[in-house]
C-alpha positions as CSV (number, residue, x, y, z in Angstrom):
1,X,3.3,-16.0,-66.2
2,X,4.7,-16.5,-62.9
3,X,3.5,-19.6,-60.4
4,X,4.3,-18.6,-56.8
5,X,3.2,-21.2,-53.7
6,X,1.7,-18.5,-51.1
7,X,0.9,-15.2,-50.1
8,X,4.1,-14.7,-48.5
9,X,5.8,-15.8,-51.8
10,X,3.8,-13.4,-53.7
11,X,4.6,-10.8,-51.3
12,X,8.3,-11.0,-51.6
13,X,7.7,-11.2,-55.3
14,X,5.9,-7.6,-55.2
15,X,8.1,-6.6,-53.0
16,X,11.5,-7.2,-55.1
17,X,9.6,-5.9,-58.2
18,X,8.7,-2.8,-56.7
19,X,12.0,-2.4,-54.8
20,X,13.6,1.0,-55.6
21,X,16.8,-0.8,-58.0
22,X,13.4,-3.2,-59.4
23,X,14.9,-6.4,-58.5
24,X,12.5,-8.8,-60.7
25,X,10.2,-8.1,-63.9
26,X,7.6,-6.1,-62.6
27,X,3.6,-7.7,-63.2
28,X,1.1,-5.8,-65.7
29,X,-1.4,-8.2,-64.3
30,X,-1.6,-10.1,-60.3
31,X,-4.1,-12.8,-60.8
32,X,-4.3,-14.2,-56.9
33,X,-6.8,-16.0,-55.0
34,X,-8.6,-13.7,-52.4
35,X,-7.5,-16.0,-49.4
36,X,-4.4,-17.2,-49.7
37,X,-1.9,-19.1,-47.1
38,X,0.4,-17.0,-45.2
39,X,-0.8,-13.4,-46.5
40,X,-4.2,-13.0,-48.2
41,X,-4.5,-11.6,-51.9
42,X,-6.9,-8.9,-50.5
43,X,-4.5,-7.8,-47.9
44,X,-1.7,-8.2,-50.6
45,X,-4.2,-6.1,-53.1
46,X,-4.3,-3.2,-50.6
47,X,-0.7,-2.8,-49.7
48,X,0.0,-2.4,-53.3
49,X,-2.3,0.2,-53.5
50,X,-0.9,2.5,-50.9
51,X,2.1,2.4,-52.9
52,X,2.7,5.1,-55.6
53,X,2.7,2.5,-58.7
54,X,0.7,-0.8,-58.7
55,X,-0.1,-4.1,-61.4
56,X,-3.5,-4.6,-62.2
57,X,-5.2,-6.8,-59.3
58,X,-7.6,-9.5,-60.1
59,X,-8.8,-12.0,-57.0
60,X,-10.5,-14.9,-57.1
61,X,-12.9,-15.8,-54.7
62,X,-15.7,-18.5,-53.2
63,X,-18.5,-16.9,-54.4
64,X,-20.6,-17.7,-50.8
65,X,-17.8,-15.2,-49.4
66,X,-19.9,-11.9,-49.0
67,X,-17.2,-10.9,-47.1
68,X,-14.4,-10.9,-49.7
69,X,-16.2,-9.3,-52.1
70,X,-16.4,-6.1,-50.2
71,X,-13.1,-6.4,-48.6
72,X,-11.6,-6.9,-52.1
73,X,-14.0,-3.7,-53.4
74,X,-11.8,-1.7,-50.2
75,X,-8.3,-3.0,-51.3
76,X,-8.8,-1.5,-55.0
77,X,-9.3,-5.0,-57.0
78,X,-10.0,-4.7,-60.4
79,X,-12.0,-7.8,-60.8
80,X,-13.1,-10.3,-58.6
81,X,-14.3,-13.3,-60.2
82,X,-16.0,-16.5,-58.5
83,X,-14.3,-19.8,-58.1
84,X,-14.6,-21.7,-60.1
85,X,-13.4,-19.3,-63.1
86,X,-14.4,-18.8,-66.4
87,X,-11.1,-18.7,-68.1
88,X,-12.8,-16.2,-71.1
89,X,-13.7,-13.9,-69.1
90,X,-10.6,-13.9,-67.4
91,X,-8.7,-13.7,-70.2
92,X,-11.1,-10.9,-71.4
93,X,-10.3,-9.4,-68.5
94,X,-6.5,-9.5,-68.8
95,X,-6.6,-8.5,-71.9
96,X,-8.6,-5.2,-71.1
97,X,-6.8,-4.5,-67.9
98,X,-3.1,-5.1,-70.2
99,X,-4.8,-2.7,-72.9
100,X,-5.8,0.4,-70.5
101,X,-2.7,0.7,-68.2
């Protein structure tokens, strides 16, 4: 498990991990919150999916946020869960997502 501050944190993060000479561990998992400072986890969500390998992508989101839903849905999110989280299904969820790379 990895803590990063921001978007742009997490960006740089992917960004070493996926870097050609794989800079950093790369993620199985991205657990991220749909809307975070700096860059947003659904934006961050989509750019990894235009690239030819990706982690598993789960957001988490207000659930009054139609909006994020669907945008998350677009980006290629594996789950989206509401805030505040139910940590077994989220760990269900990790597990299943770990399991069927």
């Amino acid at each position: 498990v990895i803590g990063l501050e921001d978007g742009l944190e997490l960006r740089d993060y992917l960004d070493a991990a996926y870097a050609p000479e794989e800079r950093v561990t790369r993620p199985a998992v991205v657990i991220s919150d749909a809307t975070l400072s700096g860059v947003g986890g659904v934006e961050l969500c989509a750019q990894l999916h235009l690239q030819q390998t990706w982690p598993a992508f789960i957001l988490l989101a207000d659930r009054t946020d139609n909006d994020v839903y669907d945008a998350a849905e677009r980006a290629g999110a594996d789950f989206v869960f509401d805030k505040p989280i139910d940590v077994d299904e989220l760990r269900s969820a990790v597990s299943w997502l770990s399991n069927n790379d």
